[in-house]
C-alpha positions in Angstrom: 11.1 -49.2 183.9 10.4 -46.3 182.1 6.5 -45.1 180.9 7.6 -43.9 177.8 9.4 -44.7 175.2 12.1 -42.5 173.4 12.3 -42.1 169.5 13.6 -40.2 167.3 11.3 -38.4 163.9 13.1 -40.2 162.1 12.5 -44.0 164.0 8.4 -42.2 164.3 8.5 -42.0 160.3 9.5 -45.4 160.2 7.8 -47.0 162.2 4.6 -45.4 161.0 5.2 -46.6 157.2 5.6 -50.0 158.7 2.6 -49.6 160.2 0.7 -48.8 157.1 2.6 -51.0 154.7 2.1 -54.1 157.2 -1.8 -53.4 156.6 -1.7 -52.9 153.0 -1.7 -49.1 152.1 0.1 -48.2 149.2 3.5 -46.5 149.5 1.9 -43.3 148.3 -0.5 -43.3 151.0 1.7 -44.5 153.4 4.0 -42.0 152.9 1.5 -39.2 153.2 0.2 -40.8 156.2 3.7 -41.5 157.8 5.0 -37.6 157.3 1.5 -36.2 158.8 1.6 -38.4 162.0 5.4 -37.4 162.5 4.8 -34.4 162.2 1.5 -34.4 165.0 4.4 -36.1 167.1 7.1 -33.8 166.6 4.4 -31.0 167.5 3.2 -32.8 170.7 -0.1 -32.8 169.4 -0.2 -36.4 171.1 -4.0 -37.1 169.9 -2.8 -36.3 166.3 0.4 -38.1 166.1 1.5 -42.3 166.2 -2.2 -42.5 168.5 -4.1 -42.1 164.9 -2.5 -45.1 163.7 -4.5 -46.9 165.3 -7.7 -45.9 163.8 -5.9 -46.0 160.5 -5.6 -49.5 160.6 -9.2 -49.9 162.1 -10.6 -48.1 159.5 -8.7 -50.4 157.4 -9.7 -53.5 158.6 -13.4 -52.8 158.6 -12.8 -53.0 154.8 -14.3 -49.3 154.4 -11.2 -47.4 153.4 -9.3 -48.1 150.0 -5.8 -48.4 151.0 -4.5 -49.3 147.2 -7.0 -45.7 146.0 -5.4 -43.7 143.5 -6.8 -40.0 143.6 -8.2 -38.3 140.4 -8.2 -34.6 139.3 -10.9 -32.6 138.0 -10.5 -28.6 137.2 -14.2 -27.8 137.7 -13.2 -23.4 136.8 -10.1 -21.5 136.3 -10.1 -20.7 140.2 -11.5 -24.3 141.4 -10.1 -27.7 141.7 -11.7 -31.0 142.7 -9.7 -34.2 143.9 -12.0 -37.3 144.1 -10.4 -39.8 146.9 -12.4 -42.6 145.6 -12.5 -43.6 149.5 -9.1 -43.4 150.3 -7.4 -41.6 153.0 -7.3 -37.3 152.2 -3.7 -37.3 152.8 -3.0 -38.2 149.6 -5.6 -36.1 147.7 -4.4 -32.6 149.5 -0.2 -34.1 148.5 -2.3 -34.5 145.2 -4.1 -31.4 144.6 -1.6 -28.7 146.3 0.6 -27.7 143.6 -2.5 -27.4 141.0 -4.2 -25.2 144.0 -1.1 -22.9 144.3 -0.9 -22.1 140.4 -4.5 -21.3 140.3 -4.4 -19.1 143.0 -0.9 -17.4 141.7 -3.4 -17.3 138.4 -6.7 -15.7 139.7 -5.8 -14.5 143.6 -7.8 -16.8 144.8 -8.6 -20.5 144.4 -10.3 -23.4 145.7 -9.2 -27.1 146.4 -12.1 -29.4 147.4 -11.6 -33.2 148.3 -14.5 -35.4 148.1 -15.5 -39.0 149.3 -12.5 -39.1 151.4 -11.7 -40.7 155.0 -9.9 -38.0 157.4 -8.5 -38.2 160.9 -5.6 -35.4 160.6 -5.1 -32.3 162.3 -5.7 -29.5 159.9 -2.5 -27.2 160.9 0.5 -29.3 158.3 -2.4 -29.0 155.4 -2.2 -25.0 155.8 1.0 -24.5 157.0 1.5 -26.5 153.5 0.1 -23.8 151.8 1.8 -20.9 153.9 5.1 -22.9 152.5 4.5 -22.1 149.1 4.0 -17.8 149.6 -0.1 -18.6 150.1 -2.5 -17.7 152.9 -4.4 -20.8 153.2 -8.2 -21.7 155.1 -9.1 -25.2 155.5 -11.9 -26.7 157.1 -14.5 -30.1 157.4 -17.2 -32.2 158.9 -16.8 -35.3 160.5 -18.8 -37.5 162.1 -22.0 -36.3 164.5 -20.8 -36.2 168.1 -21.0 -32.6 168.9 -24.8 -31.6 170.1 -25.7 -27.9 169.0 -25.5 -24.9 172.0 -29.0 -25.7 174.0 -29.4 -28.7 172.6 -28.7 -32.4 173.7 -28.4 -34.8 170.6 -25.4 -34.8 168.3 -25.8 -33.0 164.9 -21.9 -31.6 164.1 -19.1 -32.8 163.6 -15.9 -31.5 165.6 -15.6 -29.2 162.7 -12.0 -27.7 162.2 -11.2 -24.6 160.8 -7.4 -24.0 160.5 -5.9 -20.7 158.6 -2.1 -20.0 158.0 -0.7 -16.4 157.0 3.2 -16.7 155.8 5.9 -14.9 157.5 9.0 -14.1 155.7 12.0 -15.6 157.7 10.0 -18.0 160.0 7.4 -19.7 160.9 3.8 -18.8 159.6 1.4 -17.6 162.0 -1.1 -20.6 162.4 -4.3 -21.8 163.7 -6.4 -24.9 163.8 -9.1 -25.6 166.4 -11.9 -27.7 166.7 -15.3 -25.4 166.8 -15.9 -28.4 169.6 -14.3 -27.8 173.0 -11.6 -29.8 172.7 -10.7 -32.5 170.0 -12.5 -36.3 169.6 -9.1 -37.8 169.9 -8.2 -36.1 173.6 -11.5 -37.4 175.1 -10.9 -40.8 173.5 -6.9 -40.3 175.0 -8.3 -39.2 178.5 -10.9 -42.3 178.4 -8.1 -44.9 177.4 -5.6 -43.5 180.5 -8.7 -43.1 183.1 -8.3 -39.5 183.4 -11.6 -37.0 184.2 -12.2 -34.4 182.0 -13.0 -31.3 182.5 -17.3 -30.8 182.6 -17.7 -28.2 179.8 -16.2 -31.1 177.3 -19.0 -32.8 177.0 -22.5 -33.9 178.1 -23.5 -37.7 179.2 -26.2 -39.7 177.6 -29.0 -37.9 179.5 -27.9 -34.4 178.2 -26.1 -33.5 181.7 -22.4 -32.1 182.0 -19.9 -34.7 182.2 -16.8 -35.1 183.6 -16.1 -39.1 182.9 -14.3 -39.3 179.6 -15.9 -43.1 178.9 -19.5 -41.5 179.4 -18.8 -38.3 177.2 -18.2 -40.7 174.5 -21.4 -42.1 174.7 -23.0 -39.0 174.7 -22.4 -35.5 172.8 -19.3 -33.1 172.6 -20.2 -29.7 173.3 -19.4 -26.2 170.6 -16.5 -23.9 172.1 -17.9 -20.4 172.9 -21.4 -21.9 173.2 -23.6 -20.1 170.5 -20.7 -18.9 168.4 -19.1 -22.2 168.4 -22.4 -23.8 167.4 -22.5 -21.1 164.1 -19.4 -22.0 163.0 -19.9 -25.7 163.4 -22.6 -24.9 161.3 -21.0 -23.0 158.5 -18.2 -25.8 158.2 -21.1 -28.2 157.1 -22.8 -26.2 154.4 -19.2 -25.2 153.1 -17.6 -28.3 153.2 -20.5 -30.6 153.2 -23.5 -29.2 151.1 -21.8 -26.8 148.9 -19.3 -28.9 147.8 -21.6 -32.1 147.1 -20.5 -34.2 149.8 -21.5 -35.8 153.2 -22.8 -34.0 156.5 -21.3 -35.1 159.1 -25.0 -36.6 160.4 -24.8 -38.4 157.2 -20.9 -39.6 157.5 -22.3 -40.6 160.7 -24.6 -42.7 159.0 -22.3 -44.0 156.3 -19.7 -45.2 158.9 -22.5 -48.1 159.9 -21.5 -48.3 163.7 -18.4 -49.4 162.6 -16.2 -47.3 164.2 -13.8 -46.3 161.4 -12.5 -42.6 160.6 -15.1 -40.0 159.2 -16.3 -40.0 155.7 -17.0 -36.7 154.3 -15.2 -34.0 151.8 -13.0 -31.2 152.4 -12.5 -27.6 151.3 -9.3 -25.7 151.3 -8.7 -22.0 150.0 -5.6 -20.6 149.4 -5.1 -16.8 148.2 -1.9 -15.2 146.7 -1.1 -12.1 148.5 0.9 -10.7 145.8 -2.2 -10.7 143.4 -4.5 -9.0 145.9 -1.1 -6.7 147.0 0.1 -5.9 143.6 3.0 -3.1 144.1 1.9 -3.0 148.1 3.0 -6.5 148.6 6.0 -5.5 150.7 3.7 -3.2 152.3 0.9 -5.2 153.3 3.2 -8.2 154.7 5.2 -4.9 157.3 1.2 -4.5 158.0 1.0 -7.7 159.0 4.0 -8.5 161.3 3.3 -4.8 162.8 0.1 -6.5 164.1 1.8 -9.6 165.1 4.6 -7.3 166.9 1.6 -5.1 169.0 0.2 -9.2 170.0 3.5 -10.4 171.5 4.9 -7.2 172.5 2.7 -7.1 175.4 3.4 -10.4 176.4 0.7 -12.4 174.7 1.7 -15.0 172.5 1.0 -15.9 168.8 -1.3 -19.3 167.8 0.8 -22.4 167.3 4.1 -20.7 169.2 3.9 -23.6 172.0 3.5 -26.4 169.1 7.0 -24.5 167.7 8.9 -24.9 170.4 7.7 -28.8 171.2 8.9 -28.9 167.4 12.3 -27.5 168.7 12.4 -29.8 171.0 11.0 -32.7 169.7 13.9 -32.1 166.9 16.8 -32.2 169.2 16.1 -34.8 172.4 12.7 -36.9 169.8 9.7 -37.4 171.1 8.3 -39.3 174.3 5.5 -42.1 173.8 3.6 -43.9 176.5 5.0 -47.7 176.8 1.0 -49.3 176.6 0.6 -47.0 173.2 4.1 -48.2 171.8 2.9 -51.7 172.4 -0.2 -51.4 171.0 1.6 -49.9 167.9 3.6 -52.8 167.9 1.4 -55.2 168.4 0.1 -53.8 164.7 2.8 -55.2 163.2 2.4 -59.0 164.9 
């Protein structure tokens, strides 16, 4: 028998809005839901894709998310825009607030989209390349909960932190990035622990503050910052712009809020998109030539671009669908007993 199942995006979709309808999230959410974990499939970004549904439901369960909550709009200044999740899922707040963030920014150049007291568990790369879709450059970023210790330090005070950006390219696709300013993603320790595989020892460090290479024991201690130092000062920056400056959680305090219960962090989010034809004015064509001439001296010496390996598993993943371990499909379907 097989390891892995074979599905098509459109039998992932599916399956994922049974998912979420079985446990009672509105079609709305589950729609938003549905799309973003197809597309983390169709990517091969396996820790982002039909995996998260699991936690969805979790989250669910332990009665702290809203499944049935209707997001609310608030224009707080001609260049800023605040969508209140009222404790639902962010998916639905960004699907929300995007079109109102793209017309102030074609308005003043520049505008901000911030989404409070909402539960996220999404990769940050569809949210930009989003944006990117509609002519915008886009920066997104947010806590999460505290699992990632500060560089020289032992206890957890970040979150995994992701900063993501997207710069639209005329013709294809945008040039992207997300990343965790943690070494690598919660969701590929937590993969590694459920399989039995070791990770690698600058991941994470155990209970006692010593490297780790034991995925289980990782989990029990603290992630470690990317790039040491600099990692740690980004981390840092992410929670004053998308925790304190925006009114909403830490992620020591979504920590908090979560109550051991294991479900998805709590905390706020800030997007920023800009119009490039409002900073560009009559240069516009000229400044996007500027920008593919960089792009052009990147991967004309062989290097490539962010995201081009998630492109081609989208390729890919568009032609043959996607591959998902039999003991994950199982568990999916076991969701829907």
């Amino acid at each position: 028998m097989s390891e892995h199942v074979t599905l098509s995006l459109d039998q992932v979709h599916a399956l994922s809005l049974q998912v979420l309808a079985r446990h009672g999230l509105s079609e709305a959410h589950a729609q938003a839901i549905a799309e973003v974990v197809t597309q983390g499939q169709r990517d091969e970004c396996h820790s982002h894709g039909v995996y998260r549904l699991l936690g969805c439901v979790r989250s669910v369960r332990e009665g702290k998310v809203d499944p049935q909550a209707e997001p609310s709009v608030r224009h707080i200044s001609a260049g800023v825009l605040e969508v209140d999740a009222h404790y639902g899922y962010s998916l639905l707040s960004f699907k929300t607030g995007l079109p109102l963030l793209a017309e102030k920014a074609r308005s003043q150049g520049i505008a901000a989209m911030v989404i409070k007291r909402c539960f996220h568990f999404s990769a940050l790369w569809p949210e930009v390349e989003a944006v990117a879709a509609t002519g915008l450059v886009g920066l997104a970023m947010n806590p999460s909960h505290s699992w990632v210790a500060p560089a020289g330090g032992k206890q957890p005070v970040f979150g995994t932190n992701p900063l993501a950006f997207a710069w639209p390219r005329p013709g294809g696709h945008p040039f992207v990035f997300d990343f965790a300013t943690s070494a690598i993603a919660r969701g590929d320790i937590e993969l590694h622990a459920r399989q039995g595989k070791p990770i690698p020892e600058h991941w994470a460090i155990d209970a006692q503050g010593q490297p780790t290479t034991d995925a289980k024991a990782a989990l029990q201690g603290a992630m470690q910052t990317f790039g040491g130092h600099k990692g740690s000062a980004l981390a840092a920056m992410i929670e004053l712009l998308a925790g304190a400056l925006i009114g909403d959680l830490t992620s020591a305090e979504s920590m908090a809020f979560d109550e051991g219960v294991g479900a998805a962090p709590c905390h706020g989010e800030l997007i920023l998109a800009f119009d490039p034809k409002v900073f560009l004015g009559a240069d516009y064509e000229q400044g996007l030539a500027r920008a593919e001439g960089l792009f052009q001296a990147i991967t004309g010496q062989g290097a490539r671009l962010p995201s081009q390996r998630r492109f081609e598993a989208r390729e890919r993943s568009e032609r043959h669908g996607v591959q998902i371990p039999q003991a994950l499909y199982r568990d999916i379907q076991a969701l829907l007993g």
